[in-house]
C-alpha positions as CSV (number, residue, x, y, z in Angstrom):
1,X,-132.4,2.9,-19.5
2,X,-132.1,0.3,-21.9
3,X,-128.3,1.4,-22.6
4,X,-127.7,0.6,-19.0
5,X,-128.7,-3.0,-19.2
6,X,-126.0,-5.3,-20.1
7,X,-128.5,-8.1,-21.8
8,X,-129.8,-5.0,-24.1
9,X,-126.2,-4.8,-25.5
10,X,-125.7,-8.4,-25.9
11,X,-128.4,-9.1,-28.0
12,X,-127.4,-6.3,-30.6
13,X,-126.2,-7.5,-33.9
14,X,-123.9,-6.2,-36.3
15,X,-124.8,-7.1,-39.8
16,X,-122.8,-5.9,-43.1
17,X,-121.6,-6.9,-46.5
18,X,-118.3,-8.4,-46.9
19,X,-116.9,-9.9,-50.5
20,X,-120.9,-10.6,-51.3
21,X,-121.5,-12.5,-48.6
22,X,-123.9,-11.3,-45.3
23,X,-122.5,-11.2,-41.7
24,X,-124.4,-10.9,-38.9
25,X,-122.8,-11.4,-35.6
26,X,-123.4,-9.9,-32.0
27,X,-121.3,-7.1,-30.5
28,X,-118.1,-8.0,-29.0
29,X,-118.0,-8.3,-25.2
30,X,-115.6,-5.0,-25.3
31,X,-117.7,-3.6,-27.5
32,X,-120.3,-3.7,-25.2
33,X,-118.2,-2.8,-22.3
34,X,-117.3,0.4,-24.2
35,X,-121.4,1.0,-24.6
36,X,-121.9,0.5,-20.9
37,X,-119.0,2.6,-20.1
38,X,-120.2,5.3,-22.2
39,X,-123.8,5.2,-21.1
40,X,-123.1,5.3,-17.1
41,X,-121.1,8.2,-18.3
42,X,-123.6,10.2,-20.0
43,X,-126.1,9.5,-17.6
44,X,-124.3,9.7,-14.0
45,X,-125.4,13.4,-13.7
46,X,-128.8,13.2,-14.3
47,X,-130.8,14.1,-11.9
48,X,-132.9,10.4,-12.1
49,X,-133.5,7.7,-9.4
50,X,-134.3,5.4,-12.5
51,X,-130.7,5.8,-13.9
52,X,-128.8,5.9,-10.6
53,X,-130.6,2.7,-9.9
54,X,-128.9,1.3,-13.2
55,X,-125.6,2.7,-12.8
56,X,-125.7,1.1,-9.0
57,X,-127.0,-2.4,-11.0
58,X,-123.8,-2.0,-13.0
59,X,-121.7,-2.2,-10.1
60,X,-122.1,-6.1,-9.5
61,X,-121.6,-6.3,-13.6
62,X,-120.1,-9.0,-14.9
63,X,-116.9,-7.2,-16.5
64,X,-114.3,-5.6,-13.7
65,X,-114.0,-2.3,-16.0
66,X,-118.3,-1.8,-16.3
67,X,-118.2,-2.5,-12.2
68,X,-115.5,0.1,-11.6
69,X,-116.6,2.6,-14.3
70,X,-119.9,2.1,-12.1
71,X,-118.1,2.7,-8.6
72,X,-116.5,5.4,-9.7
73,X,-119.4,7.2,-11.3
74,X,-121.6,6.9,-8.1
75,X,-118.9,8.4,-5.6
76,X,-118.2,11.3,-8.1
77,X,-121.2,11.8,-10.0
């Protein structure tokens, strides 16, 4: 469920190393496009109210390709 919630996404970080010095930023907004994209699509044929309810969530989303992904999934999933 969480990987269908758009504020679970955005409050991953990414740390590594670079030259010595620590980085620790948050996921790029494509980045977690891609995630949510990826997550309606592994969970659109599940037979699961829960996830259908998040995937349905996801079609007011914020980002035009998350909302359509969304659309999509519902009328062929």
């Amino acid at each position: 469920m969480s990987m269908l919630d758009r504020q679970y996404w955005e409050t991953q970080r990414v740390k590594y190393t670079d030259n010595g010095q620590s980085i620790d930023i948050p996921l790029a907004p494509t980045r977690v496009d891609g995630y949510l994209i990826a997550a309606i699509d592994a969970s659109v044929r599940l037979a699961d109210a829960d996830l259908r309810g998040a995937i349905e969530t996801l079609t007011r989303d914020s980002s035009l390709a998350v909302r359509q992904r969304a659309i999509d999934a519902l009328q062929t999933g």
